[in-house]
C-alpha positions as CSV (number, residue, x, y, z in Angstrom):
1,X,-61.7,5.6,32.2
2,X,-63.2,4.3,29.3
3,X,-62.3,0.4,29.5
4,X,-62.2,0.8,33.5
5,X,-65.1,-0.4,35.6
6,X,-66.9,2.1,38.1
7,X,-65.8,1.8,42.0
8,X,-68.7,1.1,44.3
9,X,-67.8,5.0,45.4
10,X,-68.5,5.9,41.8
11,X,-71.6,4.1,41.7
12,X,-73.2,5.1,44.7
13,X,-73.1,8.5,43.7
14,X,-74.8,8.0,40.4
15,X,-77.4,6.3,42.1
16,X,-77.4,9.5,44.2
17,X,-77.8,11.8,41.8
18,X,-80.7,9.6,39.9
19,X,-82.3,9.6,42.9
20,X,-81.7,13.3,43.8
21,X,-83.2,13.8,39.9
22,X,-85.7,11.9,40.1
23,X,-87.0,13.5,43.3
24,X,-87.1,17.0,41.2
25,X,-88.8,15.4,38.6
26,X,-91.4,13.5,40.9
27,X,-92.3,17.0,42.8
28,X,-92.5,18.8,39.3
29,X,-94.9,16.3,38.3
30,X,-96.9,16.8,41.1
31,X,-97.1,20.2,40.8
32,X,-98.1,20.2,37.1
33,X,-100.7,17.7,37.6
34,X,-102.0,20.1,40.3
35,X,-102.0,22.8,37.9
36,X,-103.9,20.8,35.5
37,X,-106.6,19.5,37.8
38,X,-107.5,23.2,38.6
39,X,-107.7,23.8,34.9
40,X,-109.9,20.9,34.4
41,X,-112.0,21.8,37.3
42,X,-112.5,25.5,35.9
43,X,-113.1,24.1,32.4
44,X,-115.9,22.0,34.0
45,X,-117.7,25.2,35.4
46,X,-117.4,27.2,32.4
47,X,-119.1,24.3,30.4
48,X,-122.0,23.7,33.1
49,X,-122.3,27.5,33.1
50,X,-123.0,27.4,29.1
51,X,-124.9,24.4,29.5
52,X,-127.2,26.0,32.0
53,X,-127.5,28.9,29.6
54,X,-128.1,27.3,26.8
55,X,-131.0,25.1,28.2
56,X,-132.5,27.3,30.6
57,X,-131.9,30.9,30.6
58,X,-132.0,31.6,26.8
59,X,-135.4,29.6,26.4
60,X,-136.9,31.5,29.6
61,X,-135.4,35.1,28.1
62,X,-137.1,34.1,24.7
63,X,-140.6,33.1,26.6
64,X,-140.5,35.9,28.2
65,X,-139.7,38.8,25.4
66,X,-142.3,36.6,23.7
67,X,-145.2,36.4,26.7
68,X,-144.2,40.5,27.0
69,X,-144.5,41.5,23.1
70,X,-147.9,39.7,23.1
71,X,-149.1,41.0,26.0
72,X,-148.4,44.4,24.7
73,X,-150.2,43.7,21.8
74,X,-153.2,42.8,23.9
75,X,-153.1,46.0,25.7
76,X,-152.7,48.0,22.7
77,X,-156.0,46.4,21.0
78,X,-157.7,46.0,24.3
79,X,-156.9,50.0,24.8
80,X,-158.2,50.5,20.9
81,X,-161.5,48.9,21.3
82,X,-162.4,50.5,25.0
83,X,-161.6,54.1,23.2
84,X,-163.4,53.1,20.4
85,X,-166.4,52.3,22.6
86,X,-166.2,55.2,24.5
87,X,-166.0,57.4,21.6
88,X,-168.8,55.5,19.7
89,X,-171.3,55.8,23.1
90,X,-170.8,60.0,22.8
91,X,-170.7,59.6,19.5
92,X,-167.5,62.2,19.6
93,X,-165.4,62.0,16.1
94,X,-161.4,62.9,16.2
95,X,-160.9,65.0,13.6
């Protein structure tokens, strides 16, 4: 058959089968770019979830370990100078 030209049989079912493989790869397609839109969605959250982190939870968990160390501080010499007081006023010494 090399020199021979294809029937109109013949080439009908080529056309066939292109179409029938073009079909498969048309709906493989579609599926994979389904796939990758739910991977592109779920990379989107994962980002906004650091990004939220990263500008607003970290700086609020630092304020506050900050706000929490201080004000333990204050307690601690506020605590100090009321004993101190009290002590002083009965004149009572710790040995």
């Amino acid at each position: 058959m090399p020199d021979e030209p294809f029937s109109n049989r013949e080439i009908k079912e080529m056309f066939n089968d292109m179409c029938t493989k073009l079909d498969r790869i048309e709906l493989q397609t579609n599926r994979t770019n389904g796939r990758v839109s739910s991977l592109e969605v779920w990379k989107g959250g994962i980002v906004g979830g650091i990004s939220v982190l990263t500008v607003i939870v970290i700086p609020l968990l630092s304020w506050a370990m900050y706000t929490l160390s201080t004000f333990q501080n204050e307690v601690q010499t506020s605590t100090q100078m009321a004993l101190d007081r009290t002590l002083s006023a009965y004149d009572v010494k710790i040995q």
